[in-house]
C-alpha positions as CSV (number, residue, x, y, z in Angstrom):
1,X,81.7,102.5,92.9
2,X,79.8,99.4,91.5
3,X,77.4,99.1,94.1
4,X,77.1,103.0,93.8
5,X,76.2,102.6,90.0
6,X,74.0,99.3,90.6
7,X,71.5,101.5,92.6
8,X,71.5,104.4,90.3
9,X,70.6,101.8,87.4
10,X,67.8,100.7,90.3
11,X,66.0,103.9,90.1
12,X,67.1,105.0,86.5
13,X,67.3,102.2,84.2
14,X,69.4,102.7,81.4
15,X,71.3,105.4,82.9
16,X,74.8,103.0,82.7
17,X,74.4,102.4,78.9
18,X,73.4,105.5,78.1
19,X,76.3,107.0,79.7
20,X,78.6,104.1,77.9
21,X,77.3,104.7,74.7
22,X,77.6,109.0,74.8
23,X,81.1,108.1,76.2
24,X,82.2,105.6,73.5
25,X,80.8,108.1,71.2
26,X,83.0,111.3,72.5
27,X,85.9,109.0,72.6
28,X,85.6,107.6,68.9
29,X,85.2,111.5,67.4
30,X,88.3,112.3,69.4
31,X,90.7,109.8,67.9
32,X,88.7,110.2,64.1
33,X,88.0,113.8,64.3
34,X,86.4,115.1,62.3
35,X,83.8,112.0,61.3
36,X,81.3,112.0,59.6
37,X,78.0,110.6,60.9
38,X,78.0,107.4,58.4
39,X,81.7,106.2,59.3
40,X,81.4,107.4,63.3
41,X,77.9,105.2,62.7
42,X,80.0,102.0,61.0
43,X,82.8,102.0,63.7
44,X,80.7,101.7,66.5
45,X,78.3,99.1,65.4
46,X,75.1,101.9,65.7
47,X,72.3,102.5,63.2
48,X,72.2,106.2,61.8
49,X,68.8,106.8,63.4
50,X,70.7,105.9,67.0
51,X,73.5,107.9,66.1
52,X,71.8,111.2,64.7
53,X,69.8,111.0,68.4
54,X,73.0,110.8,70.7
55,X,75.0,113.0,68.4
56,X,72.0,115.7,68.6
57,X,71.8,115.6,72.2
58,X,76.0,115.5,72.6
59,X,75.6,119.2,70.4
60,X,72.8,120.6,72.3
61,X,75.2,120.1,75.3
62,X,77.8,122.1,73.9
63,X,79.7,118.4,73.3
64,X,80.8,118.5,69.8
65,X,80.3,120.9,66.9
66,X,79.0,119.2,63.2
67,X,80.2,121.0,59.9
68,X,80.9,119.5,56.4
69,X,83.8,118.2,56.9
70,X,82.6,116.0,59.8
71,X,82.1,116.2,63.6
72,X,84.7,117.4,66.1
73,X,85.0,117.7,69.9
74,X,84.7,121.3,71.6
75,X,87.0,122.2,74.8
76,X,84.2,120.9,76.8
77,X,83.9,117.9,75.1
78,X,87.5,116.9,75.7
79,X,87.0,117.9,79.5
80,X,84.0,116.2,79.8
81,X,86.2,112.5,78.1
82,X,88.8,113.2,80.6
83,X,86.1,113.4,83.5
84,X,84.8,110.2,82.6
85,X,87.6,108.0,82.2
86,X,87.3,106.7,85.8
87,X,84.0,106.7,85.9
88,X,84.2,104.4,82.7
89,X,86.4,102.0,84.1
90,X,83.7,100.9,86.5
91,X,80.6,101.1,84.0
92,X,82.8,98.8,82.0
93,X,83.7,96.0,84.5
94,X,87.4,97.3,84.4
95,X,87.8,97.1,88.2
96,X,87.1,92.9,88.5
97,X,88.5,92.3,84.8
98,X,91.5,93.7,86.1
99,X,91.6,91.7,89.0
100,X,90.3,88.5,86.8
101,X,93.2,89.4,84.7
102,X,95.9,90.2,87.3
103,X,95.2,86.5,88.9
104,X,95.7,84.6,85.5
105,X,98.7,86.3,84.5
106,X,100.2,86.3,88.3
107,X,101.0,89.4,88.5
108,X,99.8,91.9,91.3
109,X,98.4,94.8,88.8
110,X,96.2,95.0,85.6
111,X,95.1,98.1,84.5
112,X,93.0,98.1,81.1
113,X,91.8,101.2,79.0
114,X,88.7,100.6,76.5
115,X,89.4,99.7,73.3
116,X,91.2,97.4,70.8
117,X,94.3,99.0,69.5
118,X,94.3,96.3,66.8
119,X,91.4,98.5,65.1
120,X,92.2,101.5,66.2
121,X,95.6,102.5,66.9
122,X,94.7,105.5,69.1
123,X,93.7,103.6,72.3
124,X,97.5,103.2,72.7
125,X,97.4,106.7,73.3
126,X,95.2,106.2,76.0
127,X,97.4,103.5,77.5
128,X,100.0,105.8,77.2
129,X,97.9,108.9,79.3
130,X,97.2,105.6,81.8
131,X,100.9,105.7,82.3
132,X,101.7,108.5,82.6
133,X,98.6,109.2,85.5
134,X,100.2,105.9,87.0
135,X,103.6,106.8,87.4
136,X,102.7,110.4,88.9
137,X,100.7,108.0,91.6
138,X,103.7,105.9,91.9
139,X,107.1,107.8,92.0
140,X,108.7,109.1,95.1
141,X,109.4,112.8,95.3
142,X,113.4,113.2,94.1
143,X,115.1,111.3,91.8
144,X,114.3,108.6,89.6
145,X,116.0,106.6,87.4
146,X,113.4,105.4,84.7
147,X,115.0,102.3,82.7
148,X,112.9,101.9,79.2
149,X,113.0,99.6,76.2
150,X,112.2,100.6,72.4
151,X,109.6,99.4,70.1
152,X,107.0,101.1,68.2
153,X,104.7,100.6,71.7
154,X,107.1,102.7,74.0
155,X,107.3,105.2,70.9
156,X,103.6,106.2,71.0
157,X,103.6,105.9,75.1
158,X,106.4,108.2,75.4
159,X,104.7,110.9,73.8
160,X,101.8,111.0,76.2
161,X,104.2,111.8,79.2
162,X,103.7,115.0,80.4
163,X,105.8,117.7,82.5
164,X,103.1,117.1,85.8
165,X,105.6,113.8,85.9
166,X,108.8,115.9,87.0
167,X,106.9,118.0,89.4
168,X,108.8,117.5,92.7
169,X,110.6,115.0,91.2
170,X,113.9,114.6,89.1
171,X,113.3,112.3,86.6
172,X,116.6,110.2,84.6
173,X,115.7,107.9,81.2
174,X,117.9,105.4,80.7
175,X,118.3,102.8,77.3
176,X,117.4,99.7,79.2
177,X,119.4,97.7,76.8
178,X,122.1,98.4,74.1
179,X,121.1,99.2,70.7
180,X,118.7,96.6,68.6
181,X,118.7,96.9,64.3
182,X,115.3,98.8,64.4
183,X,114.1,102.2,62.6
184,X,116.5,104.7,65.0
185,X,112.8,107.0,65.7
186,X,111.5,103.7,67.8
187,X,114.9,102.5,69.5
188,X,115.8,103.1,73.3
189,X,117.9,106.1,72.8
190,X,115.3,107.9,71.1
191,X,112.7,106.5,73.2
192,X,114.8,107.8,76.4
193,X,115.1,110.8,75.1
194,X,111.3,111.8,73.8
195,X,110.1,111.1,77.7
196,X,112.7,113.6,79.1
197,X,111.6,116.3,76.3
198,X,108.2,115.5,77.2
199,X,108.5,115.6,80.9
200,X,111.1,118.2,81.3
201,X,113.5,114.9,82.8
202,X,117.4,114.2,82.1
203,X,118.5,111.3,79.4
204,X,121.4,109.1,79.0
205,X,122.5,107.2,75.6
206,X,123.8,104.0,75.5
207,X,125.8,103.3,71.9
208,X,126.1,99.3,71.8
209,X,125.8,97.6,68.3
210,X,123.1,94.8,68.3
211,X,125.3,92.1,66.7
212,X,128.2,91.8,68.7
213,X,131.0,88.3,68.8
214,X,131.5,87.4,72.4
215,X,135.5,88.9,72.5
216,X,134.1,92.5,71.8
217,X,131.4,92.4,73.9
218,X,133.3,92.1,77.1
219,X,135.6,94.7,76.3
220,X,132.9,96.8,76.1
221,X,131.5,96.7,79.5
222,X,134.6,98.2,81.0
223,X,134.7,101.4,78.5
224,X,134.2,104.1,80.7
225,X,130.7,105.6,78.9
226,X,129.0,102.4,78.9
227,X,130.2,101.6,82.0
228,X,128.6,104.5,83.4
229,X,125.1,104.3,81.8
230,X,125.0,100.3,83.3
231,X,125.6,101.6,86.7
232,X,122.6,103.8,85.7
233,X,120.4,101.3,85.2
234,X,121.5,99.0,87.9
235,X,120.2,101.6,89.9
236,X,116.7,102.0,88.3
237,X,113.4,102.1,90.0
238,X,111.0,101.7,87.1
239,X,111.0,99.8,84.2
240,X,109.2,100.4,81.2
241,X,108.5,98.0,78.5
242,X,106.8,96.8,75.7
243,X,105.8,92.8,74.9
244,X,106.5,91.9,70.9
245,X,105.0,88.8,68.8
246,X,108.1,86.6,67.9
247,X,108.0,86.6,64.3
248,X,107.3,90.3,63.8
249,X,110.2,91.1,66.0
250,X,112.8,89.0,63.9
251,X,111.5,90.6,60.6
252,X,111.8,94.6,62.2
253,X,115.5,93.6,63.1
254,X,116.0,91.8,59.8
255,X,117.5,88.9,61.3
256,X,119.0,86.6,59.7
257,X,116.6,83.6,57.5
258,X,118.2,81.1,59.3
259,X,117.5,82.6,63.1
260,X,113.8,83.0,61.4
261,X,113.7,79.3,61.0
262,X,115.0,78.1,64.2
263,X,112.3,80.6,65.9
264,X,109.9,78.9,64.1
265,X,110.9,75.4,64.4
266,X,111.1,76.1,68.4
267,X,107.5,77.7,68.4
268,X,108.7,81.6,69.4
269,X,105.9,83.3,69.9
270,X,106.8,86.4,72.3
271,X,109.7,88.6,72.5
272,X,111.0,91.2,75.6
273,X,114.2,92.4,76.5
274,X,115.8,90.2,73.6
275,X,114.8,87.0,74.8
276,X,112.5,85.0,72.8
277,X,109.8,82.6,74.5
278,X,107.6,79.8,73.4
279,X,104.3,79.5,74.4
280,X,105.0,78.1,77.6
281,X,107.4,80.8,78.6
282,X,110.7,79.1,77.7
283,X,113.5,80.7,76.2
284,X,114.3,79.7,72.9
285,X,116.6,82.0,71.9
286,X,118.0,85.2,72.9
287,X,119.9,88.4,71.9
288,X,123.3,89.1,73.2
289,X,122.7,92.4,74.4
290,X,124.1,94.8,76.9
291,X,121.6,96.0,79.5
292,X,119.1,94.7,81.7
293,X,118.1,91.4,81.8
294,X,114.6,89.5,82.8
295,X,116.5,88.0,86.0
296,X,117.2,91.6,86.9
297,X,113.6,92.7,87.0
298,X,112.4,90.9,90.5
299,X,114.8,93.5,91.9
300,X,113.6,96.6,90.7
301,X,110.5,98.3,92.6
302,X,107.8,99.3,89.3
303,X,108.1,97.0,86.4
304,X,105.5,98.3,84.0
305,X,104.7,96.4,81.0
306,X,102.6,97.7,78.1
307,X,101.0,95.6,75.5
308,X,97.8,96.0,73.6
309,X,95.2,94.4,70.5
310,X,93.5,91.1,70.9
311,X,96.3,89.5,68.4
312,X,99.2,90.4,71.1
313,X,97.4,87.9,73.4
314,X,99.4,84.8,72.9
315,X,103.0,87.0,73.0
316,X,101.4,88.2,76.4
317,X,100.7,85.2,77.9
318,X,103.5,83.7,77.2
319,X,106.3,86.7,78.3
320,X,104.0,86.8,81.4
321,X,105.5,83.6,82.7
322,X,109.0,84.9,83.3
323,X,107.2,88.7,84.3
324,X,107.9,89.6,88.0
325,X,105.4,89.7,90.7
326,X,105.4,93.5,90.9
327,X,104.7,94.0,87.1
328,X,101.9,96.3,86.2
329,X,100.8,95.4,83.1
330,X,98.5,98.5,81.1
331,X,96.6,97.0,78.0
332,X,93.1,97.5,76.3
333,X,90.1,95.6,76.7
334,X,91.2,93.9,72.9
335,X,94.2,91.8,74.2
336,X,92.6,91.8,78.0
337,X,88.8,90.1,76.4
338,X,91.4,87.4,74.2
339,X,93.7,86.8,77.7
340,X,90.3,86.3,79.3
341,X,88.1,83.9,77.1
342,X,87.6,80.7,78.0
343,X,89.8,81.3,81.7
344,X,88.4,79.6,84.9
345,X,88.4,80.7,88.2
């Protein structure tokens, strides 16, 4: 597709950034709609004059519709963003960032959408419609057993999956791990149980406290309903996951100020799955959960990972130490650009 594009540009120069800049354009209405001409103007870094000429030619294509309120995508519009996504990916360098990326991190797949979700939240979205395009690549016809965490990441992916995920397929959520002391609306539970409303799929609950002494959590593992809902995700073939930044995690669980400190004084700066890691990848603390664990991961077929906004980068870097080969990890160009500057190769 590059080389494709490189002699298009040869006998139409300017015909790449054009179409990047009427793209970027469609895409920023979509997520702000409806903008007005002066803000839509500020948050892509244009003049007013540039603006007024693209927008003009996006209406006289039956693009977008202006009023007083602001400007709005029509039906077209939105097909016409959809069309271009891939299209995008290759005017924007995705395909050899991607690979750039995939080779630092040592993992076998990178997939970015454009964006920083750091300034605008929306592009998780798109991550999320990534996935969800992905996965209906990736799963075998029958049943699946889809293993996810919680977080306020998996929150927004889950509600891009669609019911085109189940077709030809039966599609189980599982809680990867047992309960953590979050906002119920972004734990596993209710994170397992948006995807199968959304995709038409099965769920199963798993009802662990987060805080547990050593005597009762063994017990635990032999009661019959938790029992059940491990074997569960033994059995997974997907993974689905978010990557957290150390201190923010301790705060959203309202761990203790003592925890806090040690995290601190050990130099936490990622968290997945419970575990804490240091810059360097090492565990400096973890969660004594019930439900999967990092060493189970190289065992389970799709491990998909989902992190995005330049300021995730260190958390990323550092959980992507102890990631398994097979991880494919969906982000925007915001934390992809920060992994990326200043890497050799």
């Amino acid at each position: 597709m590059q080389n494709d594009l490189s002699w298009i540009e040869t006998i139409a120069p300017g015909f790449s950034n054009a179409i990047r800049q009427r793209y970027l354009i469609l895409q920023r209405i979509q997520w702000m709609e409806p903008v007005g001409r002066r803000t839509l103007a500020q948050e892509l870094g244009l003049s007013e004059r540039v603006l007024r000429t693209e927008t003009d030619i996006l209406k006289a294509s039956g693009l977008i519709l202006s009023s007083k309120l602001g400007m709005v995508l029509t039906e077209s519009g939105h097909d016409v963003l959809i069309k271009l996504d891939d299209l995008m990916s290759d005017l924007l360098g995705f395909p050899r960032k991607e690979r750039r990326l995939a080779a630092l991190l040592g993992i076998d797949h990178v997939l970015i959408v454009s964006g920083d979700s750091d300034q605008q939240p929306r592009v998780l979205e798109n991550v999320g419609q990534l996935l969800n395009k992905t996965l209906s690549v990736l799963l075998l016809n029958g049943q699946n057993v889809i293993a996810a965490m919680g977080g306020s990441t998996m929150a927004v992916v889950a509600k891009e999956l669609t019911p085109e995920l189940a077709q030809q397929r039966e599609l189980l959520f599982v809680p990867a791990r047992g309960g953590v002391g979050e906002r119920v609306d972004i734990q596993a539970n209710a994170i397992c149980s948006q995807m199968a409303q959304r995709t038409g799929g099965r769920h199963r609950s798993l009802y662990v406290p987060e805080d547990i002494s050593e005597q009762t959590y063994e017990p635990l593992l032999k009661e019959p309903s938790i029992k059940s809902v491990l074997d569960l995700i033994s059995h997974a073939n997907v993974v689905l996951h978010s990557i957290g930044e150390a201190m923010t995690m301790a705060e959203r669980r309202n761990m203790s100020t003592s925890v806090i400190n040690q995290l601190k004084a050990r130099h936490a700066v990622a968290e997945a799955f419970g575990y804490f890691f240091d810059d360097q990848g090492q565990v400096v603390y973890k969660i004594p959960r019930i439900g999967l664990q990092i060493r189970d991961l190289t065992d389970i077929p799709y491990v998909f990972a989902v992190a995005g906004g330049a300021k995730k980068a260190a958390a990323i870097r550092a959980y992507m130490h102890n990631a398994p080969q097979q991880t494919w990890f969906l982000t925007d160009e915001g934390a992809a650009n920060s992994l990326l500057k200043g890497a050799t190769f």
